[in-house]
GUVO-843500 format. One line per field, with one value per residue (C-alpha): residue number from 1; residue in three letters; x, y negated, z. Coordinates in Angstrom, 2 decimals. Layout:
BEGIN
k	c(NUM	...)
r	c(ALA	...)
xx	c(X	...)
yy	c(Y	...)
zz	c(Z	...)
***
This chain:
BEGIN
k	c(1	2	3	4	5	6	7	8	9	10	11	12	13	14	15	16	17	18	19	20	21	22	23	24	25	26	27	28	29	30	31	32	33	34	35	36	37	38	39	40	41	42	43	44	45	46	47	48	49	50	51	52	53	54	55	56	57	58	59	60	61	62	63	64	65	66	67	68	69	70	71	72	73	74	75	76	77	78	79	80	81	82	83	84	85	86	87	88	89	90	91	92	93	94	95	96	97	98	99	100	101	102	103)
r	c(UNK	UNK	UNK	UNK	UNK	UNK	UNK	UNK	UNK	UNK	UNK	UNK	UNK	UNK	UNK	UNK	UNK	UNK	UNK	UNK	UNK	UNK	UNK	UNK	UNK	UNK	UNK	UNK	UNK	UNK	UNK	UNK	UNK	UNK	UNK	UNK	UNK	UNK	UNK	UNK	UNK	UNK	UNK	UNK	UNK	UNK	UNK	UNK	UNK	UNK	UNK	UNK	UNK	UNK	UNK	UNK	UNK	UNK	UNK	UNK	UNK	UNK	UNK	UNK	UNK	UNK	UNK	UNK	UNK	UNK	UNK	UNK	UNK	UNK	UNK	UNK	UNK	UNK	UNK	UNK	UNK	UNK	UNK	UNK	UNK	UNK	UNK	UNK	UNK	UNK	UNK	UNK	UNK	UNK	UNK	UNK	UNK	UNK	UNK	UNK	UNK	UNK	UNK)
xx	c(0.89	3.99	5.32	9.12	11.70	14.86	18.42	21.75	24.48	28.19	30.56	33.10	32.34	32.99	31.24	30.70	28.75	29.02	27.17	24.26	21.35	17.55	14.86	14.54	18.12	18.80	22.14	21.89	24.50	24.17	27.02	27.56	28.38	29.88	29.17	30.99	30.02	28.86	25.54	24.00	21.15	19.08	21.81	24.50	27.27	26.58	29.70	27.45	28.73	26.35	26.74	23.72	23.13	22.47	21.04	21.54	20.82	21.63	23.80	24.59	24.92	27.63	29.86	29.54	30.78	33.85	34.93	37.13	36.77	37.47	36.35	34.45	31.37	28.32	24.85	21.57	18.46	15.63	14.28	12.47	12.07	14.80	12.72	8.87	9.46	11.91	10.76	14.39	14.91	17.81	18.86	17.86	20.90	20.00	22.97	26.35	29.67	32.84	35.38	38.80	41.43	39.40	41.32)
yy	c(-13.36	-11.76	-12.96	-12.46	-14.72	-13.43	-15.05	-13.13	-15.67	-14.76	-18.00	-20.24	-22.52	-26.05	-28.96	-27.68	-30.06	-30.29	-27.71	-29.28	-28.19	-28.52	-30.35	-26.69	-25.93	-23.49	-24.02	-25.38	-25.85	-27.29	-26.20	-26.27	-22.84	-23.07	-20.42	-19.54	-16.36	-14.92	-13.89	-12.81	-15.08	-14.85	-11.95	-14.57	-14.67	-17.86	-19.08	-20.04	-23.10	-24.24	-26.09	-24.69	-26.38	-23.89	-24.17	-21.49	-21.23	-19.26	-16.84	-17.85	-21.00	-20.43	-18.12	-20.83	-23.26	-21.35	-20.74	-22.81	-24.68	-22.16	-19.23	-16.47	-15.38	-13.51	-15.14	-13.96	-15.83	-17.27	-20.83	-23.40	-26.90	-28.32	-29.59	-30.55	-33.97	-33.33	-31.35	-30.50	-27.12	-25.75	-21.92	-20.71	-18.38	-15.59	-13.13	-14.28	-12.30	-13.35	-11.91	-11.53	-12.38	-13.21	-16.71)
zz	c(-4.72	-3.00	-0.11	-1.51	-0.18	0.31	-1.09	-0.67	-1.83	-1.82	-2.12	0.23	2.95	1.55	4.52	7.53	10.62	13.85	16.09	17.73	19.56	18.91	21.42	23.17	23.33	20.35	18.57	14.84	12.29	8.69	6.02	2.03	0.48	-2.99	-5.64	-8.67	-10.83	-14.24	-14.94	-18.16	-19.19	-22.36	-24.11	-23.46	-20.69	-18.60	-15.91	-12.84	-10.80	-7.74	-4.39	-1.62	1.32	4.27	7.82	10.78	14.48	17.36	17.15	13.31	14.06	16.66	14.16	11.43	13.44	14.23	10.72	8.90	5.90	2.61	4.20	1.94	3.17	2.54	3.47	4.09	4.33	2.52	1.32	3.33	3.95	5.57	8.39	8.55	7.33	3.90	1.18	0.13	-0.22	1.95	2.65	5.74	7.36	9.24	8.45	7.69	6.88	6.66	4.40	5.34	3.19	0.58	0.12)
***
């Protein structure tokens, strides 16, 4: 099997923690993006309404936790574990884009 794991995910920056660091140091920040689109599913136009939660460190981290609340964005990333002791799947950041003016 493939080792595939990639998400891109457009959408707007709805909870947003507080920067903190990890045991060695590295900045972390967890966030909600919100995503709202149409995709065609099974010949049929389907209105797409999610809410992802996200995780990002170092460098990130630090500009997530200088945007503001509403912002559009871009993210890049793939899924994983949220740590080694929840199974809940979060997305893993590791490119981020901000849109101006998008709101």
């Amino acid at each position: 099997m493939g080792e595939a794991n990639q998400v891109i995910l457009s959408g707007t920056l709805v909870e947003l923690g507080a920067l903190r660091y990890t045991p060695a140091g590295m900045p972390a920040v967890d966030f909600r993006i919100r995503h709202e689109s149409s995709k065609l599913e099974a010949g049929a136009e389907r209105k797409v309404q999610a809410e992802v939660a996200a995780l990002a460190f170092d460098k990130v981290a630090r500009q997530v936790a200088t945007a503001g609340l509403g912002s559009a964005l871009k993210a890049q990333g793939f899924l994983a574990a949220k740590s080694q002791r929840s199974a809940k799947i979060v997305l893993h950041v590791t490119n981020i884009e901000f849109m101006e003016g998008a709101l």
